[in-house]
N, C-alpha and C positions, 0 to 999 in steps of 0.2 A: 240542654235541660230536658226539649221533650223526649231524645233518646233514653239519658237515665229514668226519668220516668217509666218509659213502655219495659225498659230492662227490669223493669222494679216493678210491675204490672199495678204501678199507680194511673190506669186509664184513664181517669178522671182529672186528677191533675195536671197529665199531660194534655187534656181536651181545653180545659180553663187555659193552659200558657197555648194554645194554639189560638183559641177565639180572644184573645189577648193582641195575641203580634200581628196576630192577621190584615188587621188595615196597616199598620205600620209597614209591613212587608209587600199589601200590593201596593200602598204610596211609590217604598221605594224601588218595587219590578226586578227586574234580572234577579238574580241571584238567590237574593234574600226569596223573592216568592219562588221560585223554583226548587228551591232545599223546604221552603213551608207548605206546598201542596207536597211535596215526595212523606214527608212526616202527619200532616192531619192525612193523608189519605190513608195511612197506617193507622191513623188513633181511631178513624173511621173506623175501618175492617174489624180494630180490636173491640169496637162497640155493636159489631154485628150491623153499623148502616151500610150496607154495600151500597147500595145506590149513589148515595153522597158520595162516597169513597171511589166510586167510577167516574163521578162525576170529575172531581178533582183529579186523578189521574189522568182523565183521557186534558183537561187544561196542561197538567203536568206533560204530559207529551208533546203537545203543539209549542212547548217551550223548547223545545231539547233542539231546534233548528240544526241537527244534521239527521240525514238520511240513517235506515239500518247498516247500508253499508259501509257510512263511513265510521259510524259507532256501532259496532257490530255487538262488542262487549258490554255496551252500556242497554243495549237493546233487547239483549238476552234477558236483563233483567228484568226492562219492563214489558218483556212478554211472558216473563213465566208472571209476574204480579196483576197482569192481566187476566191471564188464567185464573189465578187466587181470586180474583173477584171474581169472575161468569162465575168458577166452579163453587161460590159460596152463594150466587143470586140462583144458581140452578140451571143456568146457561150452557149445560155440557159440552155441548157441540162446539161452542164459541169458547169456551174454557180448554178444546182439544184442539180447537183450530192455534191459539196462543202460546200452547206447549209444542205442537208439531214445530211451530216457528221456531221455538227456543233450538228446538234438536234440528232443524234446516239450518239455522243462521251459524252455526257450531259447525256442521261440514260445508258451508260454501268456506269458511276459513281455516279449514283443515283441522278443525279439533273435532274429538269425536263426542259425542255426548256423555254427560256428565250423567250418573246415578241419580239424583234429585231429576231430572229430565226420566228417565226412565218409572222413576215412583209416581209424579205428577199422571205421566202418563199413565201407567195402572190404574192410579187410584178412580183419574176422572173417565177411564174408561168402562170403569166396573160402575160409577156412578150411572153413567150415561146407559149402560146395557141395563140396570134395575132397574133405571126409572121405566124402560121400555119393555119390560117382563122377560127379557132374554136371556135367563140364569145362564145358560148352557155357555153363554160367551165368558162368562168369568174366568172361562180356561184359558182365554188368551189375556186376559187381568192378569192372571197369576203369572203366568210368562213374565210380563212386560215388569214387574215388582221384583220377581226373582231373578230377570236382569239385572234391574239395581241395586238388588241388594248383594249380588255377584260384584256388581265396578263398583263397592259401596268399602267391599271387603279386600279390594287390592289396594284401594287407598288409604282407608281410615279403619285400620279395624280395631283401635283402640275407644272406637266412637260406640259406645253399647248404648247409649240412649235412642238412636236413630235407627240403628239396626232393629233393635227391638219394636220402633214405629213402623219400620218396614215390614217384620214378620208378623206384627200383628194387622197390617192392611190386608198383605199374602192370608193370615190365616183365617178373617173375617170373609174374604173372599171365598175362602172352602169352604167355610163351612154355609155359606149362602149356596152353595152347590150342591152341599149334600142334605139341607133340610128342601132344597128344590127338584129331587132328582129320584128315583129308585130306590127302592131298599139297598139294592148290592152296591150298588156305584155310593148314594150317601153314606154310607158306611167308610169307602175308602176315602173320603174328601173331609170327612170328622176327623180321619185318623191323620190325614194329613195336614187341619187344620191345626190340632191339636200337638202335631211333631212341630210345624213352622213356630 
């Protein structure tokens, strides 16, 4: 129910059937509270309380009793949701340390990284470089977006919603280059803002 809810961006509703079950669920432990922090910690995020919503995830994890390595795939997940948190409290560094992991845990088991890994990491890298007034590094932002939107496009390229999330992370990054930078050079980073 709180899934359809959040599909239905009834956030509210899904926050009332969480503060509902919630004693019910830590009563009954296992399971039930482990599926109920993975979901209010999302209804969290979608209320903008990151705090709360870290809070409950990092409980959410001390549940999960195995290692990343022996759930490597279930780990992936919640380090990229890790990330979503830092990178929503403004935590950059700890929002790139959580995505590195995503893209480490992927080639210790032979997969290569996944396009959403390559976006994450743009985006929170270009976060990370504004907040510290480093415009000039956005050229390595743009890189690491037009990565994924390269492995984005061998896989899914029927997916135009996302693609277009991608081009317009890529193209906010240019143009924060070219209102940062020279007459000549800004020039060429609008125009490439403005082609992505």
């Amino acid at each position: 129910l709180v899934g359809c809810y959040l599909k239905n961006y009834e956030i509210d509703k899904a926050d009332r059937v969480c503060q509902r079950i919630e004693p019910l669920c830590r009563e009954r432990g296992g399971l039930w509270l482990f599926k109920l922090l993975n979901m209010y910690s999302t209804v969290r995020m979608k209320q903008s309380r990151f705090p709360e919503a870290l809070a409950m995830y990092e409980e959410f994890e001390s549940l999960i009793g195995h290692s990343a390595e022996e759930q490597w795939e279930l780990y992936d997940t919640v380090f990229r949701n890790f990330g979503w948190i830092h990178c929503s409290m403004g935590n950059h560094e700890k929002a790139m340390h959580y995505f590195r992991r995503c893209v480490e845990i992927k080639r210790k088991n032979g997969v290569p990284p996944h396009w959403f890994d390559q976006w994450d990491l743009g985006k929170t890298h270009a976060r990370m470089q504004v907040s510290k007034g480093n415009f000039a590094a956005l050229k390595h932002s743009i890189e690491l977006i037009k990565k994924g939107i390269e492995l984005h496009q061998q896989v899914e390229q029927q997916d135009k919603v996302m693609l277009c999330k991608m081009l317009n992370s890529a193209g906010e990054c240019a143009q924060m280059l070219g209102d940062y930078s020279g007459h000549e050079e800004a020039r060429g980073w609008h125009e490439e803002a403005v082609r992505l």
